[in-house]
C-alpha positions as CSV (number, residue, x, y, z in Angstrom):
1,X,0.0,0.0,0.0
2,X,1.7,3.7,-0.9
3,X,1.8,6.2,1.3
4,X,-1.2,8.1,-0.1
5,X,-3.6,4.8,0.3
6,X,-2.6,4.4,4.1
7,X,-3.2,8.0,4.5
8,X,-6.6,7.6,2.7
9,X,-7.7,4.3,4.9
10,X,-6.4,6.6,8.2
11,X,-8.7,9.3,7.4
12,X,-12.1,7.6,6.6
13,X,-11.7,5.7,9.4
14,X,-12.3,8.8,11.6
15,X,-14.6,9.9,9.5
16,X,-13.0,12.6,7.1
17,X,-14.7,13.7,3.9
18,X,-11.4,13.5,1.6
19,X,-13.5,14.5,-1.3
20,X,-14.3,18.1,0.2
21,X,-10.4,18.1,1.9
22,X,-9.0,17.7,-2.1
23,X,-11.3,20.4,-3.5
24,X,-10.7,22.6,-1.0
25,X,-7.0,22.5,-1.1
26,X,-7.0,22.2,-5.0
27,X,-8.6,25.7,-4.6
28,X,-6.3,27.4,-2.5
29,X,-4.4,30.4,-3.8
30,X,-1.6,32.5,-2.5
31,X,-1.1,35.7,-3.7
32,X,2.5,36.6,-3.8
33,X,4.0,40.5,-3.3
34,X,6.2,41.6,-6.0
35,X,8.9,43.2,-3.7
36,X,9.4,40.1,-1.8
37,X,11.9,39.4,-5.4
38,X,13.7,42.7,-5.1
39,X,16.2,43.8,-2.6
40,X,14.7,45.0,0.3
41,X,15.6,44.0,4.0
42,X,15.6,45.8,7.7
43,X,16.2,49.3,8.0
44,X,19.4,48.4,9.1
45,X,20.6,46.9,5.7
46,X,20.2,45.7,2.5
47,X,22.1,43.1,1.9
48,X,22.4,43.1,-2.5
49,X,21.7,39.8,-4.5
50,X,22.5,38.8,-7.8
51,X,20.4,38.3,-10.2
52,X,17.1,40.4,-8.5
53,X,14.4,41.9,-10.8
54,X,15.5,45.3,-12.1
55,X,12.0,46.5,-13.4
56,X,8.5,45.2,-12.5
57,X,8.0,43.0,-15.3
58,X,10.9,41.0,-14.4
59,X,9.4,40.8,-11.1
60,X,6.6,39.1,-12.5
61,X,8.5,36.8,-14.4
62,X,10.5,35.6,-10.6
63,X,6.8,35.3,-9.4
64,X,5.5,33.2,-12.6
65,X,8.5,30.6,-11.3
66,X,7.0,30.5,-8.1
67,X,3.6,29.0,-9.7
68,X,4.8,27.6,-12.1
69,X,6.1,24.7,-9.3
70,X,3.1,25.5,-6.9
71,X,-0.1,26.1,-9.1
72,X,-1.1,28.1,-6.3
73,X,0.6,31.6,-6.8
74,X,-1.6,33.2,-9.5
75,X,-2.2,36.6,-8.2
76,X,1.1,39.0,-7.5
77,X,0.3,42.2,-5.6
78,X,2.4,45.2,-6.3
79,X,3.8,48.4,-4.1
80,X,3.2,51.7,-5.9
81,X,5.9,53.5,-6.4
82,X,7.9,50.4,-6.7
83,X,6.4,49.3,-9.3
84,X,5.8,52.2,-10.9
85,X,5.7,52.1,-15.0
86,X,4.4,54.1,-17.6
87,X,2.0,51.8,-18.9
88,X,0.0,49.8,-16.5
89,X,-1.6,47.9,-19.0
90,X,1.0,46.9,-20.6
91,X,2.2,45.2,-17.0
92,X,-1.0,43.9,-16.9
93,X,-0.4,41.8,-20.6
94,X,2.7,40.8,-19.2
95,X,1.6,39.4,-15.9
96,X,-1.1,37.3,-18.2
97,X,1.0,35.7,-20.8
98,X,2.8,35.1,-17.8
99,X,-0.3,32.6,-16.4
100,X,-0.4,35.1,-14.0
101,X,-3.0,38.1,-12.4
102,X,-2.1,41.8,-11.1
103,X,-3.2,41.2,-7.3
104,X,-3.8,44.0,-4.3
105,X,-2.9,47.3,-5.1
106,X,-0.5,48.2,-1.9
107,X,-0.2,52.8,-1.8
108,X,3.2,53.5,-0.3
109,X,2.7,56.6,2.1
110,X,6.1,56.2,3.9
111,X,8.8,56.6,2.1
112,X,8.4,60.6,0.8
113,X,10.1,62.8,2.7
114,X,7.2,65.0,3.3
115,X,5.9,61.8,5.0
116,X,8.1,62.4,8.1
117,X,5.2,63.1,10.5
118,X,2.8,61.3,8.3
119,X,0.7,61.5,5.2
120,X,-3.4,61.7,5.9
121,X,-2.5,62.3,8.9
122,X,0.1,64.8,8.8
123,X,-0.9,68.7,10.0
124,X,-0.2,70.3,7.3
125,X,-3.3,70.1,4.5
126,X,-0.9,70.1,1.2
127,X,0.7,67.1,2.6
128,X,-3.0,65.2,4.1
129,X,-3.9,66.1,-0.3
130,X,-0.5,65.2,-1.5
131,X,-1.3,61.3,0.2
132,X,-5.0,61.4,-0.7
133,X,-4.1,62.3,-4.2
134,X,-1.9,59.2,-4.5
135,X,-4.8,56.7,-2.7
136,X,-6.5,58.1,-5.9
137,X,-4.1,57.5,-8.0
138,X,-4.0,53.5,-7.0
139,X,-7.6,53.2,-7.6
140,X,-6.8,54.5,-11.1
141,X,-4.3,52.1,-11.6
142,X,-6.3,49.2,-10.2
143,X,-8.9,50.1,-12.9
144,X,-6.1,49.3,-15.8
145,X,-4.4,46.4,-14.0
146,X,-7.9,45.0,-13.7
147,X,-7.6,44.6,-9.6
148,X,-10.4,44.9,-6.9
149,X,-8.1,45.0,-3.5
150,X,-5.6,47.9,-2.0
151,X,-3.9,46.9,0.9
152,X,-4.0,50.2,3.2
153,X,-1.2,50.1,5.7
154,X,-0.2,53.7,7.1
155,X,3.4,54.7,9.4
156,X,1.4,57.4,10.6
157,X,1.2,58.2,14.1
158,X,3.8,59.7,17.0
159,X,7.0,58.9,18.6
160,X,6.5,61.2,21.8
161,X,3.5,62.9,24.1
162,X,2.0,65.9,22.5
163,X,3.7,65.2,19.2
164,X,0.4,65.6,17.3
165,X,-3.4,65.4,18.4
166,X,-4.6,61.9,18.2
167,X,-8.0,62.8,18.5
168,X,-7.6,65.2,15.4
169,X,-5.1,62.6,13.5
170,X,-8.4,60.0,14.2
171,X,-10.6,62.3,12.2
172,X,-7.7,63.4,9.4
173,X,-7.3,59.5,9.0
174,X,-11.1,58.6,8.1
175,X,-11.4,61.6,6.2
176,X,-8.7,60.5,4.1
177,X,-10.2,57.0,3.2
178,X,-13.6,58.4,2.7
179,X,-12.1,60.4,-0.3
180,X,-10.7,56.8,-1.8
181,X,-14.3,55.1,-0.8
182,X,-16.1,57.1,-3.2
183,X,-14.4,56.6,-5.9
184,X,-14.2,52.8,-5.9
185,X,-15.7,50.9,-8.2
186,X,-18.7,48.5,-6.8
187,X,-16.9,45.3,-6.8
188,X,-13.2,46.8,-5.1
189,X,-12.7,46.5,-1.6
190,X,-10.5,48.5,0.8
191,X,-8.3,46.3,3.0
192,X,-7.3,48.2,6.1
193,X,-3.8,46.8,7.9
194,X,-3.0,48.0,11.6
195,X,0.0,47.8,13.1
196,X,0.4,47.9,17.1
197,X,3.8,50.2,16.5
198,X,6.8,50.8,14.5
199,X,7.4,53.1,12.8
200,X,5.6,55.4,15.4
201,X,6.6,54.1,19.0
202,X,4.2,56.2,20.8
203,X,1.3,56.0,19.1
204,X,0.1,54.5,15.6
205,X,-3.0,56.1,13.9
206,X,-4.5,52.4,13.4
207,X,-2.9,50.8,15.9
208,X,-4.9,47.3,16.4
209,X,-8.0,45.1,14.9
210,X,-10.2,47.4,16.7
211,X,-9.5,50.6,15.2
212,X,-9.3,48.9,11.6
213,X,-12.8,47.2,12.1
214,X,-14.4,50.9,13.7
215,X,-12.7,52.2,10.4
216,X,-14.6,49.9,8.0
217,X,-17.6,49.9,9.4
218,X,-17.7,54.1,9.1
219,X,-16.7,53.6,5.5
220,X,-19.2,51.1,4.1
221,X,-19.7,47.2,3.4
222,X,-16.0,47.8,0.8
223,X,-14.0,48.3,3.7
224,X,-12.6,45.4,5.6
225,X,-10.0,44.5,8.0
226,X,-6.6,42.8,6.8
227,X,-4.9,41.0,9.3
228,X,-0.9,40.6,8.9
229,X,0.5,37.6,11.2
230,X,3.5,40.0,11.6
231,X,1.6,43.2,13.4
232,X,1.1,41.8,16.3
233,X,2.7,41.6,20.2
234,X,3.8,38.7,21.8
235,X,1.1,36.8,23.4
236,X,-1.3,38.3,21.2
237,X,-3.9,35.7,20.0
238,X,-4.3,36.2,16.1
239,X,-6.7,33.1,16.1
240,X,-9.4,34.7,18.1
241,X,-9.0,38.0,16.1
242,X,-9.9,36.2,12.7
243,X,-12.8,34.9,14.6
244,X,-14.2,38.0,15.9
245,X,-13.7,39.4,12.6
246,X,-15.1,36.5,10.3
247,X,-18.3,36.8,12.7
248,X,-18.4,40.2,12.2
249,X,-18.6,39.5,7.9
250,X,-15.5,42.0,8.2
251,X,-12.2,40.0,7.6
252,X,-11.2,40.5,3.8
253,X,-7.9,38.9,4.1
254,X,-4.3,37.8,5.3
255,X,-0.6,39.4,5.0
256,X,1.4,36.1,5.7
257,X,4.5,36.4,8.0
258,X,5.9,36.2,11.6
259,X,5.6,38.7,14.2
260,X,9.0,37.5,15.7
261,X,10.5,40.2,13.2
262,X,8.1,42.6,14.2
263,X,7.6,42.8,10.7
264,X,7.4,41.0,7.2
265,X,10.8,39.6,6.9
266,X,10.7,36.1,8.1
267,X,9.0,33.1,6.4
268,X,5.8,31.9,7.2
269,X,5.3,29.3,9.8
270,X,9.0,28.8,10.5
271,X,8.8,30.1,13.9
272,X,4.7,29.2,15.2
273,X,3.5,26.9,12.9
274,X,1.2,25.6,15.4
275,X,-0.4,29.5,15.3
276,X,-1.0,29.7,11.1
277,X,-2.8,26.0,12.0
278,X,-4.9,27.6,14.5
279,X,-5.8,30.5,12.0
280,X,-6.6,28.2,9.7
281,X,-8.9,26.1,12.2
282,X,-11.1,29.1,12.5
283,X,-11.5,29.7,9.3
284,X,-12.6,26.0,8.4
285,X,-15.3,26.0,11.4
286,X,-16.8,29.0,10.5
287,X,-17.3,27.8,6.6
288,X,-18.4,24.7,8.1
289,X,-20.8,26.9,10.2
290,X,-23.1,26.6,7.0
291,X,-24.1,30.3,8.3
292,X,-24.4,32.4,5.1
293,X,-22.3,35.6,6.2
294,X,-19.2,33.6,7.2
295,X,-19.4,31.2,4.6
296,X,-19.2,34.4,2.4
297,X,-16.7,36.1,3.7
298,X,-14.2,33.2,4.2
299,X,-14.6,32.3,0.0
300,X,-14.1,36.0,-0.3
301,X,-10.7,36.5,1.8
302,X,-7.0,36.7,0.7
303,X,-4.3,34.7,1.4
304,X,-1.3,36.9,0.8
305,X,2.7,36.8,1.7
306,X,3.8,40.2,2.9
307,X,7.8,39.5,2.9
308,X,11.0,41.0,1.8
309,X,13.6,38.6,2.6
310,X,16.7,39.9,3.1
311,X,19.2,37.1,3.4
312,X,17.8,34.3,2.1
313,X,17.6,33.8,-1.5
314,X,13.9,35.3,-3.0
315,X,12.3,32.9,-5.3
316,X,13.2,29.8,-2.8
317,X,12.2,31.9,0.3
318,X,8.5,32.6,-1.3
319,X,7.9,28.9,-2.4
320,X,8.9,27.8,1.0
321,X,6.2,30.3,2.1
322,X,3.8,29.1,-0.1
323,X,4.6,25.4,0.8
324,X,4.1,26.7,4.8
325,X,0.6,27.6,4.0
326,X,0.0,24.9,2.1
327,X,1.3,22.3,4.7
328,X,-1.2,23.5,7.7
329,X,-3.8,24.5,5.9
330,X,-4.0,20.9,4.8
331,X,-3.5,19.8,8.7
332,X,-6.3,22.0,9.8
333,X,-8.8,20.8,7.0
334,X,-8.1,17.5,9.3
335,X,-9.9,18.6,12.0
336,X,-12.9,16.5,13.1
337,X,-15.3,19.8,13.7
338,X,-18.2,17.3,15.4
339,X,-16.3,15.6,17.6
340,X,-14.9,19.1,19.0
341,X,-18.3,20.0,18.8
342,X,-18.7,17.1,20.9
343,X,-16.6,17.5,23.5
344,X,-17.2,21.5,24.2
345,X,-21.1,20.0,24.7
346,X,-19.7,17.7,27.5
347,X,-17.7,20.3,28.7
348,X,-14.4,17.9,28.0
349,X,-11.5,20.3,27.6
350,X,-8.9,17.9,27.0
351,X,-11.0,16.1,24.8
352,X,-11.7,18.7,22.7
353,X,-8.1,20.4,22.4
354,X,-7.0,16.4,21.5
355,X,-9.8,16.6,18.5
356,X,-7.8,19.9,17.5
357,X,-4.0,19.1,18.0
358,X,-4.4,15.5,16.7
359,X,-5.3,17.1,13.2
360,X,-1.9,19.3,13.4
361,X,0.3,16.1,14.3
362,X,-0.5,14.2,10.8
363,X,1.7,13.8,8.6
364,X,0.1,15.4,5.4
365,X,2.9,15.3,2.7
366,X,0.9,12.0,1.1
367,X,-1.9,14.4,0.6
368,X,-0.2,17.4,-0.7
369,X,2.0,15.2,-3.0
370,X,-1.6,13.8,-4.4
371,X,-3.0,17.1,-5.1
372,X,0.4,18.4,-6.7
373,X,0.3,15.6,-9.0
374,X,-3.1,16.3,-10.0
375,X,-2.6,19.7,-10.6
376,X,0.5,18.8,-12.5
377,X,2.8,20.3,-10.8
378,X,5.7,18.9,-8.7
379,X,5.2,16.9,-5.6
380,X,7.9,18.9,-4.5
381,X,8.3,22.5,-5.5
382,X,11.5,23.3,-4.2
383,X,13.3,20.5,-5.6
384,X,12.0,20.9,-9.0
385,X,12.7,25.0,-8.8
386,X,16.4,24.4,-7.5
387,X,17.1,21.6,-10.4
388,X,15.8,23.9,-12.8
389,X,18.5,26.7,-14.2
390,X,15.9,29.3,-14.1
391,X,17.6,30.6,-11.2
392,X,21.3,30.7,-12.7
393,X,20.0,32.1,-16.0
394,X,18.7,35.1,-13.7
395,X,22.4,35.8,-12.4
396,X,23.1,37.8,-15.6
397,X,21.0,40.6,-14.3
398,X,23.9,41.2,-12.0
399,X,23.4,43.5,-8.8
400,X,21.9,46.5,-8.2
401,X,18.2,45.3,-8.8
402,X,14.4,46.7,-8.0
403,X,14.8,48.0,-4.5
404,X,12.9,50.0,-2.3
């Protein structure tokens, strides 16, 4: 018997629908970020590599590598400026003859200098305009590149008392994405990121899941929260936010990382992989919930990698990313949700954590081996990208690549 057969006769014998476990990982997609294949690193350094995309389209053609192995990496998001160009649809045509889609459209309102004590939120009016104008200017792009989502993440807020009114910068902050709400189309969305601190130390302008969710709901049914693994403190359980939220109908999706950078630099899952499981749990029950508003918002969130590696080598670190996800979302599509159900009705706690860690300890590379082959992809992505010669034909680029 092969190793997918016993893993087959293990899993009906407790019960598991296999037929709805295959279709639902077959239908997982990742989006990727464009400037997770450029240099870019810690504010400390960036450490150059050769052979790094020097313009977007070559960027697109790193992330076309990473599907190609995965079948799961259709969708790349992109940074504006970064990937600035003149012709957006022309990116666009390239991205699809690629196999590939133009993802979340991701404003960058930190990098200008006038941005130094903030952008919708900053005091001065010609610098709160200056960012509005360029939220505007994404939507217009999204419009050529064909995308629906923006990923909204802001460095605004304060690094001492009495730096700047909150109160005031609260007001200067929804005022600023009620300009970008109007203008969307009827079938965009608005995906607003929080970030607990850094850059502002003292205060951030949409500081947790809270603030976010108090956002969208002042802005209208397009607005939703986005909730980045890495934006959190320790101890902080992400698990129960994406429950709250998915009740709420107001999660729209996932930046995928780990908080232990206190950012977006390290892979997915290397560090809590226990955590992205749980994550996944929640989602799973509340699309088993059968309840119409979570089932819809669940088949209408992201899964997306927010990471810019910054010593390990890009393509590589994305597919182990993808493979991350992949790995324990499978695990948590394991999970027996009646006999938990079960045991919380009896009031059996270690019962019911057993129904939910026995799914994690599986081993499920039988599985993802049986859905990569039919697919017709690799059972084993990295293999086949490192025994490829894509990545020394990309050497000739040299250094000195896309950055930020």
């Amino acid at each position: 018997m092969n190793a997918y057969a016993l893993f087959e006769e293990q899993q009906q014998s407790r019960g598991i629908d296999l037929n709805t476990v295959r279709s639902r990982l077959r239908a997982l997609q990742i989006e990727t970020p464009s400037w997770g294949y450029g240099d870019s690193g810690t504010r400390f350094k960036v450490f150059q590599k050769v052979g790094v995309p020097r313009t977007p389209f070559e960027k697109l053609e790193d992330a076309a590598q990473v599907h190609k192995v995965t079948g799961a990496c259709q969708s790349v998001a992109i940074h504006i400026p970064w990937d600035q160009v003149d012709d957006y649809s022309q990116l666009r045509s390239h991205a699809e003859s690629l196999g590939l889609t133009i993802g979340a459209i991701n404003p960058n309102l930190f990098q200008d200098e006038d941005y130094m004590l903030g952008s919708v939120t900053h005091a001065d009016s010609a610098i709160r305009n200056k960012a509005i104008a360029h939220l505007k200017e994404c939507v217009d792009i999204a419009k050529e590149t064909k995308s629906k989502d923006f990923s909204l993440w802001f460095a605004d807020g304060t690094n001492y008392p009495g730096q700047g009114s909150i109160r005031q910068r609260k007001h200067w902050m929804l005022e600023g994405l009620q300009e970008m709400y109007k203008i969307l189309d009827p079938d965009m969305r608005m995906l607003i990121e929080y970030k607990c601190f850094e850059p502002a130390f003292y205060h951030t302008d949409i500081a947790d899941w809270g603030m976010a969710y108090n956002l969208s709901l002042k802005l209208g049914e397009q607005a939703q929260v986005l909730v980045d693994t890495g934006h959190h403190l320790p101890g902080a359980n992400v698990e129960h936010i994406v429950s709250y939220l998915i009740d709420e109908g107001r999660l729209g999706g996932f930046h995928f990382n780990s908080y232990k950078y206190a950012d977006d630099d390290l892979v997915v899952g290397t560090m809590n992989p226990y955590e992205l499981f749980l994550i996944f749990y929640q989602i799973l029950d509340a699309l088993d919930s059968q309840e119409q508003l979570l089932v819809d918002t669940v088949n209408k969130m992201l899964y997306m990698i927010d990471q810019s590696h910054n010593i390990e080598s890009k393509i590589p670190a994305m597919i182990r990313s993808v493979m991350n996800v992949q790995t324990q979302y499978a695990k948590a599509l394991l999970i027996d949700h009646q006999e938990v159900a079960e045991a919380q009705r009896k009031g059996d706690v270690l019962g019911a954590e057993d129904a939910v860690r026995k799914a994690f300890e599986f081993d499920v590379t039988p599985l993802l081996h049986s859905i990569r082959e039919e697919i017709g992809v690799p059972i084993d992505p990295m293999k086949a990208y490192l025994a490829d010669n894509y990545g020394s034909s990309i050497l000739a680029r040299g250094k000195g690549g896309a950055s930020w």
